[in-house]
C-alpha positions as CSV (number, residue, x, y, z in Angstrom):
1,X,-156.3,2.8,130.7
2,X,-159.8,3.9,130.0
3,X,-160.6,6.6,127.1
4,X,-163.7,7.6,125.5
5,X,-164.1,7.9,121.9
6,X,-166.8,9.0,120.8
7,X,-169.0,8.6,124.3
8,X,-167.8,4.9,124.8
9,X,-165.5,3.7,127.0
10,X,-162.8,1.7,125.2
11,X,-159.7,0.3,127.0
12,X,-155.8,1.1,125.9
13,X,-153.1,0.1,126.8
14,X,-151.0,2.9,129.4
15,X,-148.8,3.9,126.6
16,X,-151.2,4.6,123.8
17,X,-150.9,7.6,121.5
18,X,-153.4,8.8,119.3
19,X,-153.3,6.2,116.0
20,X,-154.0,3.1,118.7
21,X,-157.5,5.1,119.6
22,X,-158.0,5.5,116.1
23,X,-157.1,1.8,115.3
24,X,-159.3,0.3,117.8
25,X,-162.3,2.1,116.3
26,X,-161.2,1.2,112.4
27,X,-161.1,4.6,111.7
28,X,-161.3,5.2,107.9
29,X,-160.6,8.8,106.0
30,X,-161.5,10.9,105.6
31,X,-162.0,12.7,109.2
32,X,-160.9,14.7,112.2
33,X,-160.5,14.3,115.3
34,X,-160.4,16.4,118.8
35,X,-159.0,15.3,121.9
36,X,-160.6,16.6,125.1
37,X,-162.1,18.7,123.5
38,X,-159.5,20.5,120.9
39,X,-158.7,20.0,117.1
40,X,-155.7,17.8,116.7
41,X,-154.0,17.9,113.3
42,X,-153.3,15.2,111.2
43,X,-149.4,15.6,111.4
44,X,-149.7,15.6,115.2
45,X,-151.4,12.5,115.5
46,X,-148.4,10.1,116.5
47,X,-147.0,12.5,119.1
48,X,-150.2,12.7,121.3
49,X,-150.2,10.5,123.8
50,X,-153.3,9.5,125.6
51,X,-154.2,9.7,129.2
52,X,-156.7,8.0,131.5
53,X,-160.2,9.4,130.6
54,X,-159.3,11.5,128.3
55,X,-161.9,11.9,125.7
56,X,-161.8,11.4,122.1
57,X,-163.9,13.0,118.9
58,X,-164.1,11.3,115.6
59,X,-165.9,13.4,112.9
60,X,-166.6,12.2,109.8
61,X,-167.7,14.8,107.0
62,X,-171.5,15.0,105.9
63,X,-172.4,15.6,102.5
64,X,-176.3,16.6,101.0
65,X,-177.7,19.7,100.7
């Protein structure tokens, strides 16, 4: 199935949850993440399953001043 993370389309397999999205971008911590659109905690990460265009945030923190 088709997702986009982060504004590009990547392809998943129909069952993905959450930590496969992650994987196929290398995701390194720290960071959050919101799926369509809504902040999904850490602990909930391996229950969200994914669905066909369902879109996919990956903020990292900035640091400066």
């Amino acid at each position: 199935m088709k997702v986009l993370i982060n504004g590009h389309p990547y392809e998943l397999a129909a069952d993905a949850r959450l930590p496969d999205a992650l994987a196929a971008i290398e995701a390194k911590p720290p960071f959050a993440v919101a799926l369509n659109r809504e902040f999904v905690p850490r602990s909930d990460y391996a229950a969200r399953t994914l669905k066909a265009n369902d879109q996919i945030e990956v903020i990292r923190p900035v640091t400066g001043g």
